[in-house]
C-alpha positions in Angstrom: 110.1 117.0 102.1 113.4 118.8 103.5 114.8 122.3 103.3 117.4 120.5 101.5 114.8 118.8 98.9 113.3 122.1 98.4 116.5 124.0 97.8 118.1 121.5 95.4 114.5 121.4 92.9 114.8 125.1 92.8 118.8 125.2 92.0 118.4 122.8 89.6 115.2 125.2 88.0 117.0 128.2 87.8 120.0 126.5 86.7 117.9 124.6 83.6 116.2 127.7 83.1 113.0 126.9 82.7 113.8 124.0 80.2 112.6 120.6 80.9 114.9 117.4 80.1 113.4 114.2 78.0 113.2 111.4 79.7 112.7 110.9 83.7 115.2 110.7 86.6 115.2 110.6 89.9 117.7 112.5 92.2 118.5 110.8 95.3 119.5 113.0 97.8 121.1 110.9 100.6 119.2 111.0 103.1 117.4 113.7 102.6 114.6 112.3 100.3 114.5 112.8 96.2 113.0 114.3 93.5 112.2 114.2 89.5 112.8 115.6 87.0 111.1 115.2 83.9 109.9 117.5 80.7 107.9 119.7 83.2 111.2 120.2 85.1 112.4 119.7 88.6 109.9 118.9 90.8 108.6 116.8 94.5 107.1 113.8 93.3 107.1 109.9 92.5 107.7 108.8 88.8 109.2 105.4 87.1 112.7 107.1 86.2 114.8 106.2 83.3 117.7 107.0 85.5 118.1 107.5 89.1 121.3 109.8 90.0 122.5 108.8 94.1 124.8 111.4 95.4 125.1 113.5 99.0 124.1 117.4 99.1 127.2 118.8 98.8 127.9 116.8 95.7 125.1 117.4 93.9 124.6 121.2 94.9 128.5 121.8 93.5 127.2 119.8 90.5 124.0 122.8 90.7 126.4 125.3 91.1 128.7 124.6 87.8 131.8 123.7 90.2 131.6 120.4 90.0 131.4 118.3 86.3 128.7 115.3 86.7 130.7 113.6 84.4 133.8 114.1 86.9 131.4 113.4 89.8 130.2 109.7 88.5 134.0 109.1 87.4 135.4 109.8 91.2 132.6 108.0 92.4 130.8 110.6 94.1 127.9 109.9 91.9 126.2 106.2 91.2 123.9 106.2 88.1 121.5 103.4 87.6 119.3 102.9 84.8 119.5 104.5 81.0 123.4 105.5 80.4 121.7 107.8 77.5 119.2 109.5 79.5 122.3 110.1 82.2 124.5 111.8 79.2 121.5 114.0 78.0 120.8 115.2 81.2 124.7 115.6 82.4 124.6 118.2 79.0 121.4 119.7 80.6 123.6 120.2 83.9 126.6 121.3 82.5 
């Protein structure tokens, strides 16, 4: 995986806070690769996702960072969601 991969799993630890998220999604990260996050957390790995968030890096590390709303992000169409609309909402609360 990339430096970028690696980076984003551990923003988006620290920024849950050790708090895992009910349900499955997949972050894809451009080109940089993607990762899941599930009840354990953000982590490398392969999983059946209830939702699969597409965005670049900088999008979805100002989403990391709190500057950026995902909400706002999928309305400007930074962000594509497919899958479970639900799941998305639960975890845009666990990211806001």
């Amino acid at each position: 995986m990339s430096d970028t991969i690696d980076a984003a799993v551990a923003a988006l630890n620290d920024k849950m806070e050790g708090t895992g998220f009910d349900g499955t999604a997949r972050f894809v990260v451009g080109d940089e690769g993607s990762f899941i996050v599930d009840e354990s957390g953000a982590h490398k790995g392969e999983a059946d996702p209830d939702v699969t968030l597409t965005a670049d890096p900088e999008t979805f590390q100002q989403i990391f960072d709190g500057e950026l709303n995902p909400t706002a992000a999928f309305m400007s169409g930074k962000l594509t969601i497919d899958g479970d609309m639900g799941a998305a909402m639960r975890l845009a609360q666990v990211l806001s």
